[in-house]
C-alpha angles and dihedrals in degrees: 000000000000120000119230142192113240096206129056113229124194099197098181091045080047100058096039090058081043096048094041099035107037117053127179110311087239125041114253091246089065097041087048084056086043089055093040094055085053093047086052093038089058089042084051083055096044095047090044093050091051085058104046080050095053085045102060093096090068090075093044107126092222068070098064100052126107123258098241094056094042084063090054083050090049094046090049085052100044120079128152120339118217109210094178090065120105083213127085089205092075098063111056092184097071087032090063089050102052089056096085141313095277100062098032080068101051082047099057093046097056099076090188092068092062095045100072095090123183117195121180097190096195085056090060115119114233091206104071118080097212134019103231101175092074101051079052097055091040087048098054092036089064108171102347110124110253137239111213130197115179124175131167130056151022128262093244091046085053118118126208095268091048092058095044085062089042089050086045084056094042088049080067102040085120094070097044110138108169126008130208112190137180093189132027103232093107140140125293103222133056112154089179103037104123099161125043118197113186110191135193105333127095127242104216081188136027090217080088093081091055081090087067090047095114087040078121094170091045118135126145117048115180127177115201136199088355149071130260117204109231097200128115089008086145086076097046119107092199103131088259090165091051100063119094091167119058123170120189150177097200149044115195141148091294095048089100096060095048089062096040088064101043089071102164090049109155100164131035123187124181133198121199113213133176093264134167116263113286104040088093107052121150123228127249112234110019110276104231117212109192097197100036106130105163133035123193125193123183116188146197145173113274139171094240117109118261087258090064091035102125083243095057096039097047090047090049109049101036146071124197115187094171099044118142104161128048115183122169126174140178145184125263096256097051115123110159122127132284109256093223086152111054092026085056090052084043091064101037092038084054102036082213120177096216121195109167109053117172127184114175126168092354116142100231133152119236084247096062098049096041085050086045091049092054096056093052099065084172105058106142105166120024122180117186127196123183120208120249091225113113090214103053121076127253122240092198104081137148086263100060099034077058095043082065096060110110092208096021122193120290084227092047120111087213120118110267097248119063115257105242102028093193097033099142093165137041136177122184130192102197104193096196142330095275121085116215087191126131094238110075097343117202092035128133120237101244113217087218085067091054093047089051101043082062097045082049099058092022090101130044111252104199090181090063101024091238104147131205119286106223105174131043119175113181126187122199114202113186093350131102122223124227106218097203087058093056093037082105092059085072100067084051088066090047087059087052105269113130107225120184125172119190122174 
Protein backbone atom coordinates (compact mmCIF):
# COMPACT_ATOMS: atom_id res chain seq x y z
CA UNK A 1 0.00 0.00 0.00
CA UNK A 2 1.22 3.50 -0.88
CA UNK A 3 0.56 6.37 1.46
CA UNK A 4 -0.79 9.28 0.18
CA UNK A 5 -1.51 13.03 1.08
CA UNK A 6 -5.22 13.94 0.97
CA UNK A 7 -4.72 17.33 0.32
CA UNK A 8 -2.96 18.78 -2.22
CA UNK A 9 -0.60 21.39 -1.03
CA UNK A 10 1.17 23.99 -3.36
CA UNK A 11 4.19 25.23 -0.81
CA UNK A 12 5.72 27.67 -2.99
CA UNK A 13 2.10 29.17 -4.02
CA UNK A 14 1.70 28.99 -0.34
CA UNK A 15 4.62 31.21 0.77
CA UNK A 16 4.26 33.70 -1.84
CA UNK A 17 0.45 34.42 -0.66
CA UNK A 18 2.31 34.20 3.19
CA UNK A 19 5.42 36.67 2.31
CA UNK A 20 2.97 39.45 0.12
CA UNK A 21 -0.62 39.16 2.50
CA UNK A 22 0.50 38.77 6.10
CA UNK A 23 3.14 41.56 7.51
CA UNK A 24 4.76 41.77 11.40
CA UNK A 25 1.92 41.46 14.03
CA UNK A 26 3.15 45.22 15.45
CA UNK A 27 4.21 48.26 13.13
CA UNK A 28 7.82 48.95 13.13
CA UNK A 29 7.25 52.32 14.82
CA UNK A 30 5.82 50.34 18.18
CA UNK A 31 8.65 47.26 18.17
CA UNK A 32 11.72 50.40 17.70
CA UNK A 33 9.98 52.06 21.33
CA UNK A 34 9.89 48.88 22.48
CA UNK A 35 13.60 48.57 21.79
CA UNK A 36 14.41 52.33 23.08
CA UNK A 37 12.74 51.75 26.63
CA UNK A 38 15.12 48.54 26.88
CA UNK A 39 18.05 50.41 25.80
CA UNK A 40 17.09 53.07 28.72
CA UNK A 41 16.01 50.43 31.02
CA UNK A 42 19.81 48.75 30.72
CA UNK A 43 21.57 52.83 30.99
CA UNK A 44 19.01 53.18 34.53
CA UNK A 45 20.91 49.94 35.62
CA UNK A 46 24.13 51.03 34.68
CA UNK A 47 23.83 54.31 36.27
CA UNK A 48 22.14 52.54 39.61
CA UNK A 49 24.61 50.23 39.83
CA UNK A 50 27.49 53.21 39.64
CA UNK A 51 25.83 54.54 42.54
CA UNK A 52 25.29 51.35 44.85
CA UNK A 53 28.87 50.96 44.06
CA UNK A 54 29.86 54.61 45.21
CA UNK A 55 27.90 53.97 47.99
CA UNK A 56 29.68 50.79 49.58
CA UNK A 57 31.52 52.69 51.84
CA UNK A 58 28.12 53.63 53.81
CA UNK A 59 28.03 50.21 55.25
CA UNK A 60 31.43 50.23 55.96
CA UNK A 61 31.83 49.33 59.95
CA UNK A 62 34.88 52.38 60.47
CA UNK A 63 30.94 54.08 59.75
CA UNK A 64 29.35 52.90 62.62
CA UNK A 65 31.83 54.10 65.31
CA UNK A 66 31.32 56.73 67.52
CA UNK A 67 32.84 60.07 67.02
CA UNK A 68 34.85 60.19 70.08
CA UNK A 69 36.72 56.96 69.32
CA UNK A 70 37.20 57.81 65.47
CA UNK A 71 39.32 60.82 66.83
CA UNK A 72 41.48 58.37 68.85
CA UNK A 73 41.71 56.77 65.93
CA UNK A 74 42.64 60.17 64.11
CA UNK A 75 45.61 61.37 67.16
CA UNK A 76 47.28 57.67 66.95
CA UNK A 77 47.38 58.37 62.91
CA UNK A 78 48.60 61.80 62.90
CA UNK A 79 52.10 62.50 63.39
CA UNK A 80 53.93 65.26 62.18
CA UNK A 81 52.58 67.30 59.15
CA UNK A 82 55.17 68.66 56.62
CA UNK A 83 53.91 71.76 55.17
CA UNK A 84 56.86 72.27 53.15
CA UNK A 85 56.00 68.80 51.00
CA UNK A 86 54.62 69.05 47.58
CA UNK A 87 52.81 65.87 48.60
CA UNK A 88 49.27 65.57 50.62
CA UNK A 89 50.24 62.49 51.70
CA UNK A 90 52.83 64.06 54.31
CA UNK A 91 50.34 65.83 56.46
CA UNK A 92 47.86 63.53 57.67
CA UNK A 93 46.06 66.09 59.23
CA UNK A 94 44.72 67.81 55.93
CA UNK A 95 44.68 64.19 54.27
CA UNK A 96 41.83 62.96 57.05
CA UNK A 97 39.96 65.86 56.26
CA UNK A 98 39.73 65.67 52.47
CA UNK A 99 38.04 61.92 52.86
CA UNK A 100 34.66 63.05 53.31
CA UNK A 101 32.55 65.70 55.34
CA UNK A 102 32.30 63.79 58.21
CA UNK A 103 35.34 63.54 58.96
CA UNK A 104 36.49 66.82 57.66
CA UNK A 105 34.47 67.89 60.36
CA UNK A 106 35.91 65.70 63.31
CA UNK A 107 39.13 66.89 61.92
CA UNK A 108 38.55 70.38 62.14
CA UNK A 109 37.31 70.17 65.36
CA UNK A 110 40.43 68.44 66.92
CA UNK A 111 42.42 71.03 67.06
CA UNK A 112 45.68 68.49 68.19
CA UNK A 113 45.75 67.03 65.21
CA UNK A 114 46.63 70.42 63.42
CA UNK A 115 49.29 71.48 65.99
CA UNK A 116 52.25 68.83 65.08
CA UNK A 117 54.21 71.38 62.17
CA UNK A 118 57.03 70.33 60.30
CA UNK A 119 58.99 73.02 58.56
CA UNK A 120 62.21 72.15 56.35
CA UNK A 121 63.47 75.87 55.85
CA UNK A 122 66.05 75.02 52.81
CA UNK A 123 62.47 73.26 50.77
CA UNK A 124 61.02 76.12 50.90
CA UNK A 125 60.12 77.58 47.55
CA UNK A 126 61.49 81.36 46.94
CA UNK A 127 58.61 82.08 44.42
CA UNK A 128 55.64 82.27 46.51
CA UNK A 129 55.08 85.28 48.26
CA UNK A 130 53.25 83.63 51.51
CA UNK A 131 53.15 80.40 52.86
CA UNK A 132 49.34 79.76 53.31
CA UNK A 133 49.33 76.47 54.34
CA UNK A 134 50.56 77.41 57.72
CA UNK A 135 48.12 80.13 58.67
CA UNK A 136 45.88 77.52 57.77
CA UNK A 137 47.40 74.70 60.27
CA UNK A 138 47.91 77.52 63.23
CA UNK A 139 44.30 78.64 62.49
CA UNK A 140 42.63 75.35 62.86
CA UNK A 141 44.84 74.38 65.58
CA UNK A 142 43.38 77.37 67.78
CA UNK A 143 44.63 77.01 71.19
CA UNK A 144 45.94 73.70 71.17
CA UNK A 145 49.96 73.79 72.31
CA UNK A 146 52.23 73.11 69.25
CA UNK A 147 54.70 70.69 68.33
CA UNK A 148 57.30 72.22 66.23
CA UNK A 149 60.00 70.53 63.90
CA UNK A 150 62.18 72.86 62.09
CA UNK A 151 65.32 71.73 59.79
CA UNK A 152 67.40 73.66 57.28
CA UNK A 153 69.49 77.00 57.70
CA UNK A 154 71.08 79.18 59.57
CA UNK A 155 69.75 82.62 60.97
CA UNK A 156 72.15 84.53 59.07
CA UNK A 157 71.31 82.22 55.58
CA UNK A 158 67.90 83.11 56.21
CA UNK A 159 65.86 85.35 53.33
CA UNK A 160 63.28 87.52 53.89
CA UNK A 161 60.51 84.86 53.36
CA UNK A 162 62.14 82.61 55.45
CA UNK A 163 62.06 84.97 58.22
CA UNK A 164 58.42 86.00 57.66
CA UNK A 165 57.57 82.21 58.39
CA UNK A 166 60.25 82.26 61.40
CA UNK A 167 58.41 85.81 62.89
CA UNK A 168 54.40 83.66 62.18
CA UNK A 169 55.93 80.86 64.48
CA UNK A 170 57.44 83.39 67.00
CA UNK A 171 54.04 85.13 67.05
CA UNK A 172 53.03 81.52 68.88
CA UNK A 173 55.75 80.98 70.89
CA UNK A 174 53.22 81.04 73.74
CA UNK A 175 51.69 77.89 72.82
CA UNK A 176 54.76 76.07 72.20
CA UNK A 177 54.52 72.78 73.52
CA UNK A 178 57.42 70.81 72.24
CA UNK A 179 60.54 72.26 70.16
CA UNK A 180 63.01 70.38 67.32
CA UNK A 181 66.19 72.59 66.39
CA UNK A 182 69.13 72.33 64.17
CA UNK A 183 70.87 75.59 65.67
CA UNK A 184 70.64 77.09 68.73
CA UNK A 185 69.89 80.31 67.93
CA UNK A 186 66.20 79.96 69.10
CA UNK A 187 63.66 81.84 70.84
CA UNK A 188 63.81 82.89 75.02
CA UNK A 189 60.65 82.36 76.05
CA UNK A 190 58.34 79.30 75.92
CA UNK A 191 55.73 79.35 78.68
CA UNK A 192 54.17 75.63 77.15
CA UNK A 193 57.37 73.78 76.03
CA UNK A 194 57.27 70.65 77.86
CA UNK A 195 59.77 68.59 75.70
CA UNK A 196 63.38 70.05 74.20
CA UNK A 197 65.30 67.82 70.94
CA UNK A 198 68.88 69.21 70.02
CA UNK A 199 70.01 67.70 66.98
CA UNK A 200 73.37 67.50 65.17
CA UNK A 201 75.06 70.27 66.11
CA UNK A 202 77.78 70.61 69.17
CA UNK A 203 77.47 72.80 72.22
CA UNK A 204 81.25 74.05 72.96
CA UNK A 205 79.27 75.62 76.60
CA UNK A 206 76.34 74.72 78.59
CA UNK A 207 75.63 78.35 79.18
CA UNK A 208 73.55 77.74 75.63
CA UNK A 209 70.74 76.33 77.28
CA UNK A 210 70.37 79.75 79.70
CA UNK A 211 68.04 80.87 76.75
CA UNK A 212 65.42 77.80 77.93
CA UNK A 213 65.80 79.07 81.97
CA UNK A 214 61.96 80.21 82.30
CA UNK A 215 61.02 76.91 80.13
CA UNK A 216 58.84 76.27 83.73
CA UNK A 217 56.90 73.39 82.37
CA UNK A 218 59.81 72.05 80.95
CA UNK A 219 60.47 68.39 81.38
CA UNK A 220 62.18 66.05 78.71
CA UNK A 221 65.75 67.41 76.96
CA UNK A 222 67.22 65.20 74.53
CA UNK A 223 70.40 65.84 72.41
CA UNK A 224 70.68 63.89 69.42
CA UNK A 225 73.58 62.83 66.97
CA UNK A 226 76.20 65.36 69.21
CA UNK A 227 78.12 66.01 72.37
CA UNK A 228 77.34 68.05 75.10
CA UNK A 229 80.17 69.25 77.12
CA UNK A 230 79.50 68.53 80.79
CA UNK A 231 82.01 71.14 82.27
CA UNK A 232 81.25 74.11 84.25
CA UNK A 233 77.45 72.92 84.46
CA UNK A 234 77.48 74.54 88.30
CA UNK A 235 77.24 77.98 86.59
CA UNK A 236 74.45 77.04 84.05
CA UNK A 237 70.73 78.48 84.61
CA UNK A 238 69.24 75.85 82.34
CA UNK A 239 65.76 74.18 84.87
CA UNK A 240 68.18 71.02 85.78
CA UNK A 241 65.79 70.05 88.63
CA UNK A 242 62.84 70.17 86.31
CA UNK A 243 63.80 67.41 83.87
CA UNK A 244 62.50 63.97 84.46
CA UNK A 245 63.53 62.87 80.92
CA UNK A 246 67.52 63.19 79.78
CA UNK A 247 68.73 61.84 76.89
CA UNK A 248 72.75 61.76 76.19
CA UNK A 249 75.86 60.72 73.89
CA UNK A 250 78.43 60.97 76.50
CA UNK A 251 79.61 60.21 80.32
CA UNK A 252 82.22 61.87 81.32
CA UNK A 253 83.86 63.56 84.73
CA UNK A 254 81.29 65.86 84.91
CA UNK A 255 78.60 63.33 84.46
CA UNK A 256 77.96 63.35 88.56
CA UNK A 257 77.15 66.69 88.77
CA UNK A 258 74.99 66.64 86.18
CA UNK A 259 72.82 64.11 88.14
CA UNK A 260 73.19 65.56 91.05
CA UNK A 261 71.44 68.42 89.67
CA UNK A 262 68.95 66.89 88.03
CA UNK A 263 67.42 66.00 91.33
CA UNK A 264 63.79 64.99 90.28
CA UNK A 265 65.48 62.27 87.04
CA UNK A 266 63.08 59.69 86.35
CA UNK A 267 64.51 58.35 82.85
CA UNK A 268 68.16 58.02 81.56
CA UNK A 269 69.02 57.06 78.07
CA UNK A 270 72.10 56.73 76.93
CA UNK A 271 73.55 56.64 73.42
CA UNK A 272 76.98 55.21 72.79
CA UNK A 273 78.89 57.00 69.84
CA UNK A 274 82.48 56.59 68.38
CA UNK A 275 83.98 59.81 70.66
CA UNK A 276 87.38 61.00 71.46
CA UNK A 277 88.90 59.78 75.05
CA UNK A 278 87.53 61.35 77.65
CA UNK A 279 83.91 61.57 76.75
CA UNK A 280 83.27 57.81 78.89
CA UNK A 281 84.82 58.27 82.51
CA UNK A 282 83.62 56.67 85.08
CA UNK A 283 82.71 58.55 88.70
CA UNK A 284 84.39 58.16 91.73
CA UNK A 285 82.43 57.36 94.07
CA UNK A 286 79.31 56.04 92.73
CA UNK A 287 76.83 59.07 91.81
CA UNK A 288 73.67 58.18 93.44
CA UNK A 289 70.16 59.39 91.57
CA UNK A 290 66.92 58.85 94.18
CA UNK A 291 64.05 59.05 91.48
CA UNK A 292 65.83 57.27 88.50
CA UNK A 293 63.25 54.51 87.20
CA UNK A 294 64.35 53.68 84.16
CA UNK A 295 67.81 53.38 82.70
CA UNK A 296 68.49 53.08 78.97
CA UNK A 297 71.89 52.06 77.40
CA UNK A 298 72.52 51.97 73.57
CA UNK A 299 75.46 50.61 72.60
CA UNK A 300 77.95 50.27 69.80
CA UNK A 301 81.30 48.98 68.86
CA UNK A 302 83.71 51.12 69.53
CA UNK A 303 87.67 51.25 69.58
CA UNK A 304 87.86 52.17 73.40
CA UNK A 305 88.92 49.89 75.42
CA UNK A 306 86.21 47.82 77.44
CA UNK A 307 87.04 50.02 80.43
CA UNK A 308 85.77 53.04 78.60
CA UNK A 309 82.97 50.88 76.81
CA UNK A 310 79.27 53.09 77.88
CA UNK A 311 78.32 49.59 79.83
CA UNK A 312 81.41 49.55 82.00
CA UNK A 313 81.48 53.32 82.65
CA UNK A 314 77.55 53.76 83.56
CA UNK A 315 77.75 50.28 86.21
CA UNK A 316 80.24 51.41 87.51
CA UNK A 317 79.63 55.02 88.45
CA UNK A 318 75.85 54.91 89.53
CA UNK A 319 73.59 53.84 91.94
CA UNK A 320 70.17 53.64 91.43
CA UNK A 321 68.20 52.80 94.45
CA UNK A 322 64.88 53.44 92.82
CA UNK A 323 65.48 51.76 89.68
CA UNK A 324 62.38 49.66 87.98
CA UNK A 325 63.46 49.26 84.20
CA UNK A 326 66.67 48.14 82.90
CA UNK A 327 67.02 48.21 78.57
CA UNK A 328 69.72 47.81 77.11
CA UNK A 329 70.18 47.52 73.42
CA UNK A 330 73.10 47.12 70.69
CA UNK A 331 73.85 46.97 67.26
CA UNK A 332 74.29 43.96 65.36
CA UNK A 333 77.89 44.16 65.16
CA UNK A 334 78.50 44.67 68.78
CA UNK A 335 80.69 42.23 70.28
CA UNK A 336 82.08 43.56 73.28
CA UNK A 337 81.85 41.69 76.61
CA UNK A 338 79.37 41.28 78.74
CA UNK A 339 79.95 43.51 81.75
CA UNK A 340 78.82 40.45 84.50
CA UNK A 341 81.24 42.25 87.10
CA UNK A 342 80.41 45.66 87.41
CA UNK A 343 76.66 44.98 86.35
CA UNK A 344 76.62 42.53 89.26
CA UNK A 345 78.17 45.69 91.93
CA UNK A 346 75.72 47.82 90.19
CA UNK A 347 72.51 45.46 91.74
CA UNK A 348 73.70 44.73 94.94
CA UNK A 349 75.35 48.49 95.38
CA UNK A 350 71.28 49.88 94.40
CA UNK A 351 69.13 47.27 96.08
CA UNK A 352 66.87 48.00 93.10
CA UNK A 353 63.29 45.81 92.56
CA UNK A 354 63.46 45.71 89.02
CA UNK A 355 60.41 44.72 86.97
CA UNK A 356 61.09 45.66 83.04
CA UNK A 357 64.31 44.14 81.97
CA UNK A 358 65.17 44.31 78.35
CA UNK A 359 68.56 42.57 76.45
CA UNK A 360 68.58 42.94 72.71
CA UNK A 361 71.53 42.22 70.41
CA UNK A 362 73.81 41.62 73.33
CA UNK A 363 76.36 38.82 72.93
CA UNK A 364 75.65 36.72 76.40
CA UNK A 365 76.05 33.16 77.33
CA UNK A 366 72.87 31.12 78.75
CA UNK A 367 74.95 31.03 82.09
CA UNK A 368 75.04 34.97 82.60
CA UNK A 369 71.59 35.64 82.12
CA UNK A 370 70.39 32.82 83.90
CA UNK A 371 72.75 34.01 86.65
CA UNK A 372 71.29 37.77 85.91
CA UNK A 373 67.62 36.47 86.12
CA UNK A 374 68.25 34.84 89.84
CA UNK A 375 69.42 37.92 91.43
CA UNK A 376 66.13 40.11 90.17
CA UNK A 377 63.11 38.04 92.33
CA UNK A 378 61.03 40.63 91.15
CA UNK A 379 61.28 40.46 87.51
CA UNK A 380 57.78 41.25 86.20
CA UNK A 381 58.25 41.91 82.62
CA UNK A 382 61.48 40.32 80.66
CA UNK A 383 62.17 40.97 76.71
CA UNK A 384 65.27 38.92 74.96
CA UNK A 385 66.75 39.61 72.00
CA UNK A 386 69.61 37.37 70.44
CA UNK A 387 71.96 38.78 68.31
CA UNK A 388 71.93 37.88 64.64
CA UNK A 389 75.62 37.45 64.66
CA UNK A 390 76.76 33.53 64.03
CA UNK A 391 79.71 34.01 66.32
CA UNK A 392 78.19 35.31 69.36
CA UNK A 393 76.28 32.97 71.77
CA UNK A 394 72.91 32.81 72.24
CA UNK A 395 71.34 33.45 75.59
CA UNK A 396 67.99 31.72 74.51
CA UNK A 397 68.68 27.99 74.96
CA UNK A 398 66.47 24.58 76.00
CA UNK A 399 67.72 25.11 79.36
CA UNK A 400 66.52 28.09 79.95
CA UNK A 401 63.73 27.87 78.28
CA UNK A 402 63.46 25.27 80.51
CA UNK A 403 64.70 27.23 83.39
CA UNK A 404 61.36 29.31 82.74
CA UNK A 405 58.96 26.35 83.26
CA UNK A 406 56.90 26.82 86.71
CA UNK A 407 56.40 22.59 87.20
CA UNK A 408 59.43 21.54 84.85
CA UNK A 409 59.86 18.15 83.69
CA UNK A 410 60.98 15.17 86.39
CA UNK A 411 63.42 14.26 83.79
CA UNK A 412 64.61 18.13 83.30
CA UNK A 413 68.05 19.16 84.41
CA UNK A 414 66.53 22.61 85.24
CA UNK A 415 66.60 23.96 89.02
CA UNK A 416 63.04 22.96 90.97
CA UNK A 417 61.63 26.55 91.32
CA UNK A 418 60.85 28.40 88.38
CA UNK A 419 63.32 31.01 87.43
CA UNK A 420 61.56 33.96 87.56
CA UNK A 421 59.05 33.22 90.04
CA UNK A 422 56.76 36.71 89.05
CA UNK A 423 57.53 36.78 85.71
CA UNK A 424 53.58 38.11 84.09
CA UNK A 425 55.07 39.05 80.63
CA UNK A 426 57.69 37.56 78.13
CA UNK A 427 59.02 38.47 74.71
CA UNK A 428 61.39 36.37 72.98
CA UNK A 429 63.45 37.08 69.90
CA UNK A 430 64.64 33.05 68.68
CA UNK A 431 67.26 33.59 66.24
CA UNK A 432 67.22 29.90 64.71
CA UNK A 433 66.54 26.32 65.60
CA UNK A 434 69.88 25.69 66.86
CA UNK A 435 70.88 26.61 70.67
CA UNK A 436 74.63 27.89 71.23
CA UNK A 437 74.06 27.51 74.75
CA UNK A 438 76.44 25.63 77.31
CA UNK A 439 73.84 23.30 78.37
CA UNK A 440 73.29 20.71 75.70
CA UNK A 441 74.96 22.57 72.87
CA UNK A 442 74.00 21.64 69.49
CA UNK A 443 70.42 20.99 70.57
CA UNK A 444 67.48 22.07 69.01
CA UNK A 445 64.81 24.27 71.02
CA UNK A 446 61.80 21.94 71.08
CA UNK A 447 58.30 23.87 70.67
CA UNK A 448 56.84 21.40 73.23
CA UNK A 449 59.24 23.14 75.73
CA UNK A 450 57.76 26.61 74.80
CA UNK A 451 53.93 25.30 75.12
CA UNK A 452 54.67 24.06 78.16
CA UNK A 453 56.58 26.68 79.51
CA UNK A 454 53.19 28.63 79.06
CA UNK A 455 50.87 25.85 80.50
CA UNK A 456 53.39 25.91 83.27
CA UNK A 457 53.02 29.85 84.36
CA UNK A 458 49.41 30.10 82.81
CA UNK A 459 47.82 29.71 86.47
CA UNK A 460 48.91 31.43 89.98
CA UNK A 461 50.66 28.69 92.50
CA UNK A 462 50.38 30.36 95.99
CA UNK A 463 52.18 27.43 97.53
CA UNK A 464 55.35 28.29 95.40
CA UNK A 465 54.72 32.26 94.69
CA UNK A 466 54.82 31.70 91.26
CA UNK A 467 52.44 34.18 89.88
CA UNK A 468 50.28 34.19 86.47
CA UNK A 469 52.07 34.85 83.10
CA UNK A 470 49.93 37.10 81.24
CA UNK A 471 51.84 37.98 78.25
CA UNK A 472 54.01 35.73 75.82
CA UNK A 473 55.45 37.21 72.81
CA UNK A 474 57.35 34.81 70.77
CA UNK A 475 59.48 35.62 67.65
CA UNK A 476 60.44 33.02 65.24
CA UNK A 477 64.00 34.09 62.81
CA UNK A 478 64.75 31.54 60.12
CA UNK A 479 62.00 28.81 61.60
CA UNK A 480 58.61 27.92 60.46
CA UNK A 481 56.01 27.47 62.64
CA UNK A 482 53.75 24.67 62.51
CA UNK A 483 50.68 25.92 63.27
CA UNK A 484 48.88 22.18 64.60
CA UNK A 485 51.77 22.01 67.27
CA UNK A 486 50.96 25.20 68.60
CA UNK A 487 47.00 24.64 68.09
CA UNK A 488 47.14 24.08 72.33
CA UNK A 489 48.50 27.41 72.88
CA UNK A 490 44.72 28.74 71.89
CA UNK A 491 42.92 27.52 74.67
CA UNK A 492 45.61 29.20 76.64
CA UNK A 493 44.20 32.78 75.20
CA UNK A 494 40.69 31.72 76.00
CA UNK A 495 41.86 31.32 79.81
CA UNK A 496 43.30 35.05 79.56
CA UNK A 497 47.23 34.58 78.29
CA UNK A 498 48.07 36.68 75.43
CA UNK A 499 49.99 34.49 72.96
CA UNK A 500 51.41 36.00 69.82
CA UNK A 501 53.80 34.09 67.30
CA UNK A 502 55.33 35.83 64.85
CA UNK A 503 58.26 34.02 62.27
Amino acid sequence: MVFRLRTNLNFVELRARLRSEHGPAHPKAQTDGALSDVDRDIEDCKAERNIRRACAFSISPIRTLPNEILLRIFDFSCDMNELTSKTVITMPALSIAMVCSRWRSLSRAEPALWSRVCLKIQSMSPNLPNFHILDLFLETSKQSPLTIEMTGRRIRDLGPRHLTVCSTLVAHAHLWKQLTVLHQEVYNHFPLLEALLLVAFFMHSPDILDRFQNASRLRSLSFAGFVFPLANLSQSRFVWNQLTLLKLSTHSAGMKTLLEMCGGLAELQLCEYNLLEGFYEKCTPPATTPALKTLSLTLRQTPQPESESLAEVVFTSMTCPALTSLLIGAQTDYKRLWPEGSLNDFISRSSFHLTTLSIKCIPLSESHLIDLLCRLPSLLDLTIEASGASDVKNPITPFLIRSLHALPPMNCAAPSSVLVPKLQKLDLSITGPISDGEEGEGEEIDDKDLIDMGYGQSTTDYETGTACLRSVFLRFKNRVINEETYMPIRYLEKAGLNVVLQA
